[in-house]
Every structure is written in C-alpha cells, then in structure tokens.
C-alpha positions as a printed Julia matrix, in Angstrom:
136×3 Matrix{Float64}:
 -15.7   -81.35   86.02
 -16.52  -78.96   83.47
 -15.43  -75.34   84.84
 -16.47  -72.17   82.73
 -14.15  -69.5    82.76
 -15.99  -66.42   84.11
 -16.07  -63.95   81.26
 -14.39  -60.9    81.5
 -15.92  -57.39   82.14
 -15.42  -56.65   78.27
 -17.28  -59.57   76.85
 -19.88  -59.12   79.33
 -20.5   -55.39   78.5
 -20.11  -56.37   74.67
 -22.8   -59.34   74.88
 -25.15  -57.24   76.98
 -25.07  -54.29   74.51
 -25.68  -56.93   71.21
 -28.79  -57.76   72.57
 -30.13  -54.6    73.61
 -29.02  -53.51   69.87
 -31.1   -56.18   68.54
 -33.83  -55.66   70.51
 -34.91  -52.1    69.92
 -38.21  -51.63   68.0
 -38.08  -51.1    64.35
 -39.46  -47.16   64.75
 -37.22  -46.4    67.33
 -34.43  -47.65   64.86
 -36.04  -45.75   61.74
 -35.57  -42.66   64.4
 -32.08  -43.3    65.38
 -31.14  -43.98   61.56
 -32.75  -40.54   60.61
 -30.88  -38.46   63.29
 -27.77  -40.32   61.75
 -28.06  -39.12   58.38
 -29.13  -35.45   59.79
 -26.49  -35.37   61.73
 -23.82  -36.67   58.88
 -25.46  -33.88   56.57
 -25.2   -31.18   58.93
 -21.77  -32.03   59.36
 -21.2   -31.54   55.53
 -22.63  -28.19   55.3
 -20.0   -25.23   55.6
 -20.19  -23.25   58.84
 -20.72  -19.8    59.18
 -17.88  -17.55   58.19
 -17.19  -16.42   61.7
 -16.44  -19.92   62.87
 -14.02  -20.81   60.61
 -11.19  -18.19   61.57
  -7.85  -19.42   61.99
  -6.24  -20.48   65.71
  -4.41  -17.52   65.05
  -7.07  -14.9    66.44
  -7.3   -16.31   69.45
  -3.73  -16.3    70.07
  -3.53  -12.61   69.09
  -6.31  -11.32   71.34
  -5.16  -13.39   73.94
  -1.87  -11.42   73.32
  -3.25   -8.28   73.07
  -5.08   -8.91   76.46
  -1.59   -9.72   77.82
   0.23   -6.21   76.26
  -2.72   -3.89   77.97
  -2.83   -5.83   81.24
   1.07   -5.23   81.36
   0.92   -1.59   80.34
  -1.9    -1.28   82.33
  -0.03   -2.9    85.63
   3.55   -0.9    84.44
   1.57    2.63   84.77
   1.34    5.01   81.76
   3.65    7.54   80.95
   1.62   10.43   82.08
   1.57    9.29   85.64
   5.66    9.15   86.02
   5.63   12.17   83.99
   4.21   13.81   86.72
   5.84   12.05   89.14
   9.25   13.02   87.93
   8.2    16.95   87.73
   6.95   16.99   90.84
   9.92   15.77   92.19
  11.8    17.86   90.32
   9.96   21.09   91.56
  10.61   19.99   95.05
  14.66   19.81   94.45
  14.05   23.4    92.72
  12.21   24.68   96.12
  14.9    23.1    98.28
  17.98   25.02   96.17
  16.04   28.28   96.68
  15.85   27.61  100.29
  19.12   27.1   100.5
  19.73   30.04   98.52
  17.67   32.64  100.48
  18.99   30.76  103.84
  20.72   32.87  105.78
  23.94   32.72  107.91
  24.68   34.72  111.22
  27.89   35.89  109.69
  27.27   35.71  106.17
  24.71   38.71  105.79
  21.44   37.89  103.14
  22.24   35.41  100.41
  20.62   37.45   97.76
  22.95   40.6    98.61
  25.72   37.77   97.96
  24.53   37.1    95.02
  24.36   40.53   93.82
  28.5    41.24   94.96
  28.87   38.32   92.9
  26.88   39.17   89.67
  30.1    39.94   87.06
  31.6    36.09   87.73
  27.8    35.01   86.53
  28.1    36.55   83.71
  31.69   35.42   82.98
  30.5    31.34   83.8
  27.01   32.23   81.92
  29.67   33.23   78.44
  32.05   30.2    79.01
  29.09   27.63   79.4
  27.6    29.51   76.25
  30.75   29.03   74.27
  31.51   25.56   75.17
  27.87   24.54   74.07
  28.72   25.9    70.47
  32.14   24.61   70.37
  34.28   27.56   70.82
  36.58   27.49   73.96
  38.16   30.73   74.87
C-alpha cells in the first residue's frame, strides 16, 4: 500500500504559483520586468523637499493642536476678567445698600456717616502711614 501524504496548504499554494510563474507569456513578462525597473528607479530618485521633513513636525502641530484646544476649552483671560469685575461691582452695589439702608432707630446712614467724618480721616492717615512704613 503505497499512501501519499496529502501536501500541506503551503506546498500546494507554492506549486500552484511556480506554474502560473512559468506560464505567463513572454510580453506580459517583458511588461512586468519594465514596471520593475520603473518602479526601482523611481524609488531612487529624491522626493520632493516637503516630504522629507522630520517626524518631528507632526509631533509639534499635533501639539500645538493640543495647547489651543486646551486654552480654547480653559476660556481666555478676557472672559474671567469680566467675570471677576462683574462680580466685583455687584459686592460694591450690595455695601452701598447696606450703607444707605436705613434703621427705624438709627436715623439715615449717610447723616451717620457725616457725625462720623473726623475718625475717617484719622483711619484714612494711619492706613496712609502704615503703607509707607511710618507707624505713629
């Protein structure tokens, strides 16, 4: 009993793609042969200068594309500029409000302020003099 061994996907494949090799027609082989050698020339030939920048590039405009989307998403400065002045005006409004509130017994704020106008001008000298350095 004489058994062959079935061949293998790989010799199969290999045998089947010998003989379609060696039967191609001679032009069509002249063809193939050409684009070969074209194709080994072109490959010889510098590029354009444009196509031959470094890896680096890429990584840097990919990096500057991340900077501006996170500045972007952050908010600029201008808009918490804002932000903070409006709040600021508001806490200004609300002081004044509480200054020019009125109490039942206390008589007008502003008249208070008025009775108490020579101790602002005594704290208004000391805060002066401690901001230069002089304590008296």
């Amino acid at each position: 009993m004489n058994e062959q061994i079935p061949d293998s996907f790989e010799e199969r494949g290999r045998r089947l793609f010998d003989a379609s090799v060696e039967n191609i027609d001679m032009r069509i082989r002249s063809r193939l042969n050409q684009a070969r050698h074209a194709a080994l020339e072109a490959a010889e030939r510098p590029r354009a200068r444009f196509l031959r920048l470094p890896i680096w590039t890429s990584a840097a405009g990919v990096t500057a594309a991340g900077i501006l989307g996170i500045a972007i998403w952050l908010g600029s400065p201008l808009i918490h500029t804002t932000s903070t002045i409006a709040e600021n005006q508001t806490s200004n409004l609300e002081d004044l409000e509480i200054v020019a509130s009125t109490d039942d017994g206390a008589g007008d704020a502003m008249e208070m302020l008025q009775d108490d106008i020579d101790f602002y001008d005594w704290a208004a000298e000391k805060s002066a003099a401690t901001e230069s350095g002089s304590v008296g």
